[in-house]
ZALO-275740 format. One line per 4 residues: number of its first residue (from 1); for each residue y, x, z of N, C-alpha, C, O, CB. Coordinates in steps of 0.2 Angstrom, whole numbers, m for minus. Last residue first. Glycine has a CB too. Example, Ala and Ser with C-alpha at 12.3 -4.5 7.8 and 13.67 -1.06 7.14 Angstrom:
ZALO-275740
2	m11/64/35/m5/68/36/0/64/39/6/67/40/m3/70/29; m28/66/39/m22/62/39/m16/66/39/m17/71/42/m22/57/45
//
This chain:
ZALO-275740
123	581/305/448/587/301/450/592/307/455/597/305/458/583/295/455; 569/307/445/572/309/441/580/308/442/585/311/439/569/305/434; 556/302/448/561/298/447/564/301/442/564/299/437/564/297/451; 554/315/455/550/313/448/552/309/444/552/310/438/545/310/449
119	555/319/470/562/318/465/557/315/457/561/312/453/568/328/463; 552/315/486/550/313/478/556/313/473/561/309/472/546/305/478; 553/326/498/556/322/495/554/322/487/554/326/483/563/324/497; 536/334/505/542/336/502/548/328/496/546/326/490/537/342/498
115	526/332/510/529/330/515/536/330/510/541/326/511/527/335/520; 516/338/498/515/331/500/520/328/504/520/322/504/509/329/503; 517/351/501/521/350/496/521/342/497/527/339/497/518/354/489; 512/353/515/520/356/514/522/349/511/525/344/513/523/364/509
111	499/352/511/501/348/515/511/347/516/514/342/517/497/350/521; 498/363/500/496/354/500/500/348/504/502/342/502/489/354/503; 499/372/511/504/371/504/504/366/503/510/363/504/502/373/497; 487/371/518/492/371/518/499/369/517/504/367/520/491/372/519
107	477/373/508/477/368/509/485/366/512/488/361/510/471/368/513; 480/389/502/482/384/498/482/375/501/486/371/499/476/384/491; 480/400/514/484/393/514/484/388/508/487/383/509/492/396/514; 470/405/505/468/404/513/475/397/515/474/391/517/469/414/520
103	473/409/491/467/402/492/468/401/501/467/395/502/457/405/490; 485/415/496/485/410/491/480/404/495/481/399/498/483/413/482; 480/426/503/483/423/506/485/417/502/488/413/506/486/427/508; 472/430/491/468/428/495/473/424/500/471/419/502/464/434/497
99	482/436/482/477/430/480/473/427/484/470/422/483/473/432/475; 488/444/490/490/439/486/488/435/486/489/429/489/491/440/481; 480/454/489/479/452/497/484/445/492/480/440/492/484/458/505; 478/457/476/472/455/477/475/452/486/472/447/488/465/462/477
95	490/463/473/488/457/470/482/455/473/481/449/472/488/458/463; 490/475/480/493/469/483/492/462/481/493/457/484/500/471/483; 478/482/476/478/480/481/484/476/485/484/474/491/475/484/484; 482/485/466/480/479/463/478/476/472/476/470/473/473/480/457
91	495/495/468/497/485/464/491/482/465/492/476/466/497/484/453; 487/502/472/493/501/478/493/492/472/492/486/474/504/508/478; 480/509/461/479/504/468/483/501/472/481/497/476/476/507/472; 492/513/454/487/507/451/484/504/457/485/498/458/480/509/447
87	496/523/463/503/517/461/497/509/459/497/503/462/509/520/451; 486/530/462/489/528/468/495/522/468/498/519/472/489/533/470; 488/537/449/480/533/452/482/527/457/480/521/457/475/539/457; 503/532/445/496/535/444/490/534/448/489/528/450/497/542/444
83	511/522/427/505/522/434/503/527/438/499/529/434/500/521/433; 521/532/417/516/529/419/514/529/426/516/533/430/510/531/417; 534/533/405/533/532/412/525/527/414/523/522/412/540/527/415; 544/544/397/540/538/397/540/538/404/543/541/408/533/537/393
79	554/553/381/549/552/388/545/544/388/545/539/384/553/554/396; 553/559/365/553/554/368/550/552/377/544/552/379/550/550/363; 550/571/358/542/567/357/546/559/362/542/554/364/532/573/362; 562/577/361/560/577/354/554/570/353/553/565/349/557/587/351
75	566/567/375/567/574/370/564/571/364/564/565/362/561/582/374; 565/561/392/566/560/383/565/568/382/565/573/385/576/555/379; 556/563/407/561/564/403/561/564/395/557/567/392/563/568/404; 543/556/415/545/562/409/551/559/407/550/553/405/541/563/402
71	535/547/430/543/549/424/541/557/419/538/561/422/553/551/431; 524/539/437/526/549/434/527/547/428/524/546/423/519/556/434; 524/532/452/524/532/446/527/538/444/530/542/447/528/527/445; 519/531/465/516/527/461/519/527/454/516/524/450/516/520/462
67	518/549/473/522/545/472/516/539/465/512/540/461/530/550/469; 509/548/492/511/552/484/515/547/481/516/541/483/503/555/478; 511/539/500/510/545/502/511/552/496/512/558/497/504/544/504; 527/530/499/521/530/500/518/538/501/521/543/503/518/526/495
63	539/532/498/537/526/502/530/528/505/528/529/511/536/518/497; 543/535/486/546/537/492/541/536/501/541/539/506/553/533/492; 541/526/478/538/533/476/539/537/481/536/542/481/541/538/470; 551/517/480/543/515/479/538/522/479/532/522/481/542/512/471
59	563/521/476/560/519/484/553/519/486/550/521/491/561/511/485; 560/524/465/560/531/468/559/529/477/556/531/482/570/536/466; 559/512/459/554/516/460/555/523/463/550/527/463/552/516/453; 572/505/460/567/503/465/561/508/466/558/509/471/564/496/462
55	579/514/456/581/512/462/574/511/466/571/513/472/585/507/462; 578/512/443/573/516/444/575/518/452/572/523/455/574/522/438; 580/496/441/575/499/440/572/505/445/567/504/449/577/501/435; 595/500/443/589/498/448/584/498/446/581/501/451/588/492/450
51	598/506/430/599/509/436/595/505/444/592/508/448/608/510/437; 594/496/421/588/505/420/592/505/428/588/506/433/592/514/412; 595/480/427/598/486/425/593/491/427/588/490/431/605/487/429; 585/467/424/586/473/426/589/477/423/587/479/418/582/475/428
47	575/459/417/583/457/418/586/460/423/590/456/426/583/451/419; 563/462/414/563/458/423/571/457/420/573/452/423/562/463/432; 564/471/402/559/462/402/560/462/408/554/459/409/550/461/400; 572/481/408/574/476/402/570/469/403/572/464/403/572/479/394
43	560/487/416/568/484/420/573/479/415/578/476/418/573/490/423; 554/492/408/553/489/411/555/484/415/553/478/417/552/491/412; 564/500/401/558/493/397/558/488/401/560/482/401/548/496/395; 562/509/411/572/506/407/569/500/403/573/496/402/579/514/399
39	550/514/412/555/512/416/560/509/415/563/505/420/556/516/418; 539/512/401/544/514/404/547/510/410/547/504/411/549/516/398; 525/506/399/527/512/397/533/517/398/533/523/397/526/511/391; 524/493/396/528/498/392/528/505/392/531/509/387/533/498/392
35	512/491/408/509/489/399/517/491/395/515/491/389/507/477/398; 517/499/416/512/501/417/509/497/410/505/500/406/510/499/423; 529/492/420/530/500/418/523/501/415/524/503/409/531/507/425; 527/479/424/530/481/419/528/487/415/527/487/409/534/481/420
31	520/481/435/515/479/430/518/479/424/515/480/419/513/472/431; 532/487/444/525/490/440/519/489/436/515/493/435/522/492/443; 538/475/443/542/481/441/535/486/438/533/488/432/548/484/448; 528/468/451/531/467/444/532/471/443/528/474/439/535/463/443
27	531/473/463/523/472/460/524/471/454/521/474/450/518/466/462; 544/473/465/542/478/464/533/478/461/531/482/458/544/481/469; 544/457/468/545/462/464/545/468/461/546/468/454/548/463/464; 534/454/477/532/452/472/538/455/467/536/454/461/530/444/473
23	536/467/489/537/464/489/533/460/478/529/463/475/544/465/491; 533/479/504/533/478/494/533/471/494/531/468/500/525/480/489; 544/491/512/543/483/510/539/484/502/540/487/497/552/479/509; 557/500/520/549/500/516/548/494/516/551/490/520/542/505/519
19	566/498/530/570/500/523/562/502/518/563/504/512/576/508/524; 560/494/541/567/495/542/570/495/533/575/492/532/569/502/546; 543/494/536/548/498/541/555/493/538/554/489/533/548/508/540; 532/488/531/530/491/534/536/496/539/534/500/543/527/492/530
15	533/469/525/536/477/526/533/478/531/531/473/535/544/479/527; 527/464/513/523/466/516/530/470/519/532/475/516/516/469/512; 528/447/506/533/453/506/532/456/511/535/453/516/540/452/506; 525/433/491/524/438/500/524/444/498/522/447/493/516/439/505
11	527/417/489/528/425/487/526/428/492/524/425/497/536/427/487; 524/404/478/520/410/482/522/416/482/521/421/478/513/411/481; 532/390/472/527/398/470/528/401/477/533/401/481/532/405/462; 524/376/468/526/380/473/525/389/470/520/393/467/522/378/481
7	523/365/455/521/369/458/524/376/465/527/381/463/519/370/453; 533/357/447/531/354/455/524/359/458/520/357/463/528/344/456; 548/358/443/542/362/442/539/361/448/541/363/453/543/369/442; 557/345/433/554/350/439/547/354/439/542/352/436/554/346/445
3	560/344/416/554/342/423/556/346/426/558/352/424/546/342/423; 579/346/408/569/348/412/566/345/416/570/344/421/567/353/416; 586/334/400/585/336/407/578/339/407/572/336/407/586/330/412
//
């Protein structure tokens, strides 16, 4: 039998309309693309089909003012998929509001997690 995991995880999910949102997925999905290098990679190490995958990033690419990510098609040299300026910022300024809404509630958390039924037992 595994421990529990008695850390809380922290999500946050910014929408901005009806069908726009970032979420701690798609922050992923682009931290993926961005150390492979692809898109169908990328969506392989989350445990994602290529076809969401690239669902998410045309949403994503849609969304904003220019697009966060620039696809090439395979061929002879193979395609890929990078960041671009504006995808990089868009991640780090979600990871950074992240981390701040982390530390501003961490006491909070505290208080949840302390309220929360003791399983340690094991029972």
């Amino acid at each position: 039998m595994s421990t529990p995991d008695t850390n809380p995880r922290f999500r946050l999910r910014l929408v901005f309309g009806p069908e726009e949102w970032m979420g701690p997925g798609k922050a992923e999905l682009l931290e993926h693309i961005e150390t492979t290098g692809s898109i169908s990679a990328a969506g392989r190490e989350m445990g994602m089909s290529y076809k969401r995958a690239w669902q998410l990033v045309d949403t994503m690419n849609a969304m904003f003012r220019a697009p966060l990510v620039h696809s090439s098609r395979g061929g002879a040299k193979g395609g890929g998929a990078v960041l671009t300026d504006l995808g990089q910022a868009v991640l780090a300024e979600y990871r950074a509001l992240e981390d701040k809404a982390r530390a501003a509630g961490a006491d909070n958390i505290a208080r949840l997690q302390a309220m929360l039924v003791d399983i340690s037992d094991g029972e």
